[in-house]
C-alpha positions in Angstrom: 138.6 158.2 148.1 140.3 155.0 146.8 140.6 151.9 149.2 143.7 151.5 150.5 145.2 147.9 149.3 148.2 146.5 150.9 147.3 142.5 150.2 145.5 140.4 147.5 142.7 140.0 149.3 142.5 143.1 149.5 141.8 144.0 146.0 138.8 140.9 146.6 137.3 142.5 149.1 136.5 145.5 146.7 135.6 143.4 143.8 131.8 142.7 143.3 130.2 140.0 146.0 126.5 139.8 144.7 124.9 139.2 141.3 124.0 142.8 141.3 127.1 144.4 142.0 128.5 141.9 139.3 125.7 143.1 136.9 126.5 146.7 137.7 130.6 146.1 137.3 130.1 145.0 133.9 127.9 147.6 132.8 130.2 150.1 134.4 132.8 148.6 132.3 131.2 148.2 129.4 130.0 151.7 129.2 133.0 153.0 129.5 134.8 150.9 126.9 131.8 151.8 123.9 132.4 156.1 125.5 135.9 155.7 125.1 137.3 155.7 128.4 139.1 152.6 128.4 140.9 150.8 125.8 139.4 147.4 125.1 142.3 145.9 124.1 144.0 146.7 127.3 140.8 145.3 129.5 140.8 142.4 127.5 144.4 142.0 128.4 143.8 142.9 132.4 140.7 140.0 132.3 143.0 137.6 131.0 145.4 138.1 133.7 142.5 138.0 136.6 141.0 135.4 134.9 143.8 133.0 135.1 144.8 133.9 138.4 141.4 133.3 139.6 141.2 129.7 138.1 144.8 129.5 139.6 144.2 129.6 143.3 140.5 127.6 143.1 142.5 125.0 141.9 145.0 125.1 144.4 142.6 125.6 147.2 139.8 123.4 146.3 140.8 121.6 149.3 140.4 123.8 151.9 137.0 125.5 150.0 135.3 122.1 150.2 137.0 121.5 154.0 135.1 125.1 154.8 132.3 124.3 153.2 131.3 120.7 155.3 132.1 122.9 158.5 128.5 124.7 157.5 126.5 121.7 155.9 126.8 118.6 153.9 124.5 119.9 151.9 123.3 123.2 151.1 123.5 126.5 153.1 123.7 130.5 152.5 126.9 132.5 153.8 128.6 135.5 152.6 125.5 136.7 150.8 125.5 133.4 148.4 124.1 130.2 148.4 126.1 127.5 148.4 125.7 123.6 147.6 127.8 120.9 147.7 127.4 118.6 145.3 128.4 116.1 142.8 130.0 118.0 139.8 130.6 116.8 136.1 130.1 112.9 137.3 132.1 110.7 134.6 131.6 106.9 134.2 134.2 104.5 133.2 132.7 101.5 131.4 135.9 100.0 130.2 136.0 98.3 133.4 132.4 96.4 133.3 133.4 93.5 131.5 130.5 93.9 129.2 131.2 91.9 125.5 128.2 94.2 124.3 130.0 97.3 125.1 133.0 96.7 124.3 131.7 96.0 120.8 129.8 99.2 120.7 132.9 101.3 122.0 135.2 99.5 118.8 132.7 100.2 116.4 132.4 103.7 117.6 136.3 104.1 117.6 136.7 102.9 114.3 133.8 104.8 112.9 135.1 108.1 114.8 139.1 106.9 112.8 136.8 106.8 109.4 134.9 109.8 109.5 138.5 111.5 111.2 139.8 110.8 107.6 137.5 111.7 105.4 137.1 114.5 107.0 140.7 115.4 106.2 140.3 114.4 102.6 136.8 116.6 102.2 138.9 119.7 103.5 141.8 118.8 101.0 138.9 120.0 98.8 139.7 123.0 96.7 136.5 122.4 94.4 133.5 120.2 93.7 134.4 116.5 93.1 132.2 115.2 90.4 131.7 111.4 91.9 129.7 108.1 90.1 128.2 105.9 92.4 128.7 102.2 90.8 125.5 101.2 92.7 123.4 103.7 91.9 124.1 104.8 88.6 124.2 108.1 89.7 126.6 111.0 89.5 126.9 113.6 91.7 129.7 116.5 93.2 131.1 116.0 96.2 131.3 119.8 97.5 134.1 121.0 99.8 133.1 122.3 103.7 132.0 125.2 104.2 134.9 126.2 107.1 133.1 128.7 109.6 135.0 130.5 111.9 134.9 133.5 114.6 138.0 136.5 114.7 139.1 136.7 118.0 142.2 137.7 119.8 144.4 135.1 121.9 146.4 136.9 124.8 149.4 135.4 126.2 150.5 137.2 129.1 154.2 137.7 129.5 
């Protein structure tokens, strides 16, 4: 018998809770992609769309998650069959506000080696075929080769 589902959180509530009921979905689905029971293209599709929502509304509640969460513990603490921690995420500095000569010196000489090696970069993929090259200081000739591009096929979905 199928759950009945008359509200969003409904369709949650049946969706896996625990690493092993996540484990299990997967192969469940998995399996029956590679037996032919569902169309990849169309779960790849369906993902998408519960992926995005998903990232949608923990961004929009963050708020009230990380309210919830201090109501248990300002640290860490288990409910609803998890473990959960709060903690400092992704920390970032900002050391353009220091006042520091000897960084600032760095972080110029980093920018304008990043602009440099941003355009040769652009003139080594302008490559079509090996440039022979002379080096005046050397004496020596060599080819400069084109990159070798790599890449991986994919699919991007864009849901209407």
């Amino acid at each position: 018998m199928k759950p009945v589902i008359d509200t969003a959180m409904d369709v949650i509530n049946i969706s896996p809770s625990t690493k092993e009921e996540a484990a299990l979905f997967a192969q469940k689905l998995i399996a029956d992609v590679q037996g032919g029971t569902v169309n990849p293209l169309a779960l790849a599709v369906k993902m998408n769309a519960i992926i995005k929502s998903l990232e949608a509304v923990k961004s929009a509640i963050n708020e009230q998650i990380m309210d919830e969460a201090y109501k248990y513990s300002s640290k860490g603490f288990e409910a609803y069959g998890a473990e959960i921690n709060i903690m400092e995420l992704g920390a970032k500095y900002d050391y353009s506000s220091c006042g520091d000569k000897a960084w600032e010196m760095y972080d110029q000489a980093v920018s304008s080696a990043t602009e440099s090696r941003k355009s040769r970069e652009a003139f080594l993929k302008a490559l079509k075929e090996p440039l022979p090259t002379y080096d005046p200081e050397t004496g020596e000739t060599y080819n400069i080769n084109p990159p070798i591009k790599k890449s991986t096929t994919g699919i991007k979905i864009s849901l209407k």
